[in-house]
N, C-alpha and C positions, 0 to 999 in steps of 0.2 A: 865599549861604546861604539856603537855604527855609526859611519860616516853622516849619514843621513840624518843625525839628530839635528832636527832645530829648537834653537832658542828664541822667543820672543822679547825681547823687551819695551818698555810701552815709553820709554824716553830716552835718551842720550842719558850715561855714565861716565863720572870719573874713573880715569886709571883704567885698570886692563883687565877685562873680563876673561879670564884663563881657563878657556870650557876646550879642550881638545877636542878637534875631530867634530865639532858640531858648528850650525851654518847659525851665525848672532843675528837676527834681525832686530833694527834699532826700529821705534817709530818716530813722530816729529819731534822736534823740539818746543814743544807745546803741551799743554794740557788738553788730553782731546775729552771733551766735555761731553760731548755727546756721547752718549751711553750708545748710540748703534754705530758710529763711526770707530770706536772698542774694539766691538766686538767684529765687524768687516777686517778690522786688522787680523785678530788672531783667525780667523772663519780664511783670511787668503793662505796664510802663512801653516796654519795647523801646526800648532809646535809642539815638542815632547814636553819643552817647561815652558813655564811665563813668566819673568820678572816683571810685578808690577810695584809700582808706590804706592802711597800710602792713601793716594786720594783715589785712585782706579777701584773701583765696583766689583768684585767677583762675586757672580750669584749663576741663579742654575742658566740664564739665559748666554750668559760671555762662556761658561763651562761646556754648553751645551755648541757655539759660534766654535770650541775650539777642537770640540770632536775626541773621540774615544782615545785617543794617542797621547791624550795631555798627561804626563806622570806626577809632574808637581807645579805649584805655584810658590813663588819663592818672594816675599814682601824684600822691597828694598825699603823697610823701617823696623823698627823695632813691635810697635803697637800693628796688629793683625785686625782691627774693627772692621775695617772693609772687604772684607773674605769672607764668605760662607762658607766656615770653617766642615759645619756638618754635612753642608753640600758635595763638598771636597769629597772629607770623608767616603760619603757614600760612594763616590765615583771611584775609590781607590786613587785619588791626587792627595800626593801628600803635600801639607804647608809649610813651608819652612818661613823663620823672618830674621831681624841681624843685629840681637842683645850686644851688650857689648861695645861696639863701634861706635853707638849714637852715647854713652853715658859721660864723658868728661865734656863734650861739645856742648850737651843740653845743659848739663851742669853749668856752665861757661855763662850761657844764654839766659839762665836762672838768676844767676848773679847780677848780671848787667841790666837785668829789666828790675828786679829787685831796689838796686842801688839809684836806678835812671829814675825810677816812680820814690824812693826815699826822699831824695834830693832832686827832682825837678830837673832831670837831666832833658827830656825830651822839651820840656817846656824853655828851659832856658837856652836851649841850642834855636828852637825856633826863634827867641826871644833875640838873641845875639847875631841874628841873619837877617835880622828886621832894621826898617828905617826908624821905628819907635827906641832903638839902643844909644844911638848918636842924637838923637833928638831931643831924649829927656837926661842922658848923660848916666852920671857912674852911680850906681843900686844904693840905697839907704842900707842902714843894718837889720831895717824890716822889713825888709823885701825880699822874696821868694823864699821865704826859710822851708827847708824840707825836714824829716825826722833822723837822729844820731840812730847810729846801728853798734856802737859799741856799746858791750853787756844787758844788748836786749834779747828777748825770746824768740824763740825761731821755729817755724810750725812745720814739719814735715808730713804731707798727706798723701802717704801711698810706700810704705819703705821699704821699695825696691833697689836696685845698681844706681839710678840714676839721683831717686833718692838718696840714697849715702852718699854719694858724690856730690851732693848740694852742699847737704848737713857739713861734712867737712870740711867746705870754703867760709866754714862760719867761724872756725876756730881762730883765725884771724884777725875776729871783731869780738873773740871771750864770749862768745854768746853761750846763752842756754837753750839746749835744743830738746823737743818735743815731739813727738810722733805719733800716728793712728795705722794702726796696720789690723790685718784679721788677726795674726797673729804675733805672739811674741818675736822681735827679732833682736836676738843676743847683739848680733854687729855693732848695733846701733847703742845700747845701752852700757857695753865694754868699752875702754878707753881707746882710744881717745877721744871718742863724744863725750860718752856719758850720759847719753837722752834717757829722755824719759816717758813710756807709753802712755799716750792718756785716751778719754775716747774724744772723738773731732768734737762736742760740743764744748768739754772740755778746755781743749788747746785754743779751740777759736774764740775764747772767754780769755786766755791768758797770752794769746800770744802777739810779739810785735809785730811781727812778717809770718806770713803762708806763704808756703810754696807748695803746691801740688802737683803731683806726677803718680797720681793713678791711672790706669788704665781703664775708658773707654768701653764700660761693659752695661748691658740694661740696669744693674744696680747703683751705677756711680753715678749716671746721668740726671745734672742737676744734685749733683752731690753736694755742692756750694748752691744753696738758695737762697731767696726771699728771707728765711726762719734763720738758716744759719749765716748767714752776710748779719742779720741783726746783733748777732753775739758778738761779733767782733769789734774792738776799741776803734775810737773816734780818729786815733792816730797809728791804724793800723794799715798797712800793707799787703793788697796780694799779689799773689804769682802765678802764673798757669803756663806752664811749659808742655800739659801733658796730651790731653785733647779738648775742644774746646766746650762740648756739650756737658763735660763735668760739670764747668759753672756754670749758673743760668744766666747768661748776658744780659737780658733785661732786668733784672735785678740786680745784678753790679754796679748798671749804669742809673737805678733810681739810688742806691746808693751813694757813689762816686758825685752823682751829681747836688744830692742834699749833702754833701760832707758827712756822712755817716761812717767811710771808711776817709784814712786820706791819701790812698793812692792805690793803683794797680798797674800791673806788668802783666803784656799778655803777648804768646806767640803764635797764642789757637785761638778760634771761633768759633762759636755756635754753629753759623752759617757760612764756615768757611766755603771758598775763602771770598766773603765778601762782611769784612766787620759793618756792625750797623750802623748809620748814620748819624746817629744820637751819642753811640762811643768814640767815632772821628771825631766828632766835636770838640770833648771834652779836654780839657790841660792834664787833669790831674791824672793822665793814664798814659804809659808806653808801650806802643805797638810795634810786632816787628813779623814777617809775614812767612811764619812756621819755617824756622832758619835754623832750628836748636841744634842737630848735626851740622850745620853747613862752614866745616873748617875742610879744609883740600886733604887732612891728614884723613880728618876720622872721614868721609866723604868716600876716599880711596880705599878704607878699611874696610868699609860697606859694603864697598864691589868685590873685595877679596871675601870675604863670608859668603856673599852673592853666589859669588864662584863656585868656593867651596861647596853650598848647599847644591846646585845646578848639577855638580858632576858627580857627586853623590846620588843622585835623581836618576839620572842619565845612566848611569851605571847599577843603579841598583841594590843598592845598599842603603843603611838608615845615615841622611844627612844630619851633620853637625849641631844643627837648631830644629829641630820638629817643631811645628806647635799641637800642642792634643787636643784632640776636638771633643 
């Protein structure tokens, strides 16, 4: 690796970036939103890699801002939607991104918005911080009831790493677990699960909770619609950990808001990151603002893949996570 290698990276990182012999350029601490103020960063810097997140743009114009030198782009996430992956390609930039490190955190994040929308956790925290708590004094036995999660159905939609690592915080609650995948995955259906393949109209006819964590591609988008939101029970449960254009947000929320589902947990948007005003509204939903990795363990784990894929880059060889274009 020559001394001269630079790294770009488009934000502040946990932990220690270990790229030997090469010059780390951080950018602010910010989201820099402007698509031209992007690209003037890597266009001063000219770097051999880019680390960018998940929400940064790479198309042929920031490609083009970063000049013939760039070797790879290195996603600090797991999901690659924001890269033109083909663009890449063509220019010989290889993409790398960081499986693995994000799947027990999102899993984490799955649960907890799961269980906060079962039981009224967001709602009752606001409700407990309020003057209306001490005013009207201690809850009836009908008041705020949310839905049991012991030995109900569990919908997993997408069954990948982070998927299994959902499904098996379920065995805790005796559930029965469900899945749609393209294809058959053995994992899932050998013990200790036990699931069972069905197709998404299917499961979302039987199941008590959804949790989704497909990936983000022209065919998933509005995967959860209008059509399919309707199949699902009156005292059902979703979850979106995975990207937000999966579900279609305005359908959730005519949903959510006639009681047609009775609850959702979401950590993506449509229009990230600005959820819509009609879903802030609402009680019966837990929002949390794309935080699924954000434990300091798997955070650090991130940067060490990062790394690894960087000096792999740098040096010339196939890194650790390709993605294929």
């Amino acid at each position: 690796m020559k001394n001269e290698c630079v790294v770009c990276v488009t934000r502040p990182y946990p932990g220690d970036m270990d790229v030997p012999g090469a010059k780390i350029v951080v950018g602010p601490d910010r989201w820099m939103r402007d698509a031209e103020e992007l690209r003037a960063f890597v266009r001063e810097h000219r770097p051999q890699a880019l680390v960018t997140m998940y929400h940064d743009r790479v198309d042929e114009a920031l490609l083009e801002a970063a000049g013939e030198g760039l070797r790879g782009v290195v996603n600090f996430a797991v999901g690659y939607d924001n890269i033109d992956v083909r663009a890449c390609g063509a220019r010989g930039v290889t993409v790398c991104n960081t499986p693995d490190a994000v799947t027990e955190g999102t899993a984490d994040i799955a649960w907890m918005l799961l269980m906060s929308a079962a039981r009224r956790g967001a709602e009752a925290d606001r409700y407990a911080r309020s003057e209306a708590y001490p005013a009207n004094g201690y809850l009836g036995m009908s008041d705020m009831l949310g839905v049991h999660l012991t030995g109900q159905t569990l919908l997993i939609v997408g069954a990948g790493r982070i998927g299994y690592a959902t499904a098996l915080r379920s065995i805790g609650w005796g559930m029965r677990v469900l899945y749609t995948a393209r294809s058959r995955h053995l994992d899932f259906e050998f013990a200790p699960l036990g699931a069972r393949r069905v197709s998404l109209e299917e499961g979302l006819r039987e199941a008590d909770f959804v949790s989704v964590h497909c990936p983000l591609t022209p065919q998933t988008k509005h995967l959860i619609n209008r059509e399919r939101l309707a199949l699902m029970k009156r005292t059902a449960v979703l979850v979106n950990t995975a990207r937000g254009p999966v579900v279609e947000e305005a359908a959730l929320v005519e949903a959510l808001r006639e009681g047609r589902i009775f609850g959702a947990g979401l950590d993506v948007y449509e229009h990230e990151p600005r959820p819509s005003a009609e879903l802030i509204a609402l009680e019966n939903v837990a929002l949390t603002p794309h935080i699924g990795s954000g434990t300091i363990k798997h955070r650090e784990m991130m940067t060490g893949i990062v790394a690894a894929n960087v000096r792999a880059v740098l040096e010339g060889s196939t890194p650790p996570n390709v993605v294929a274009g």
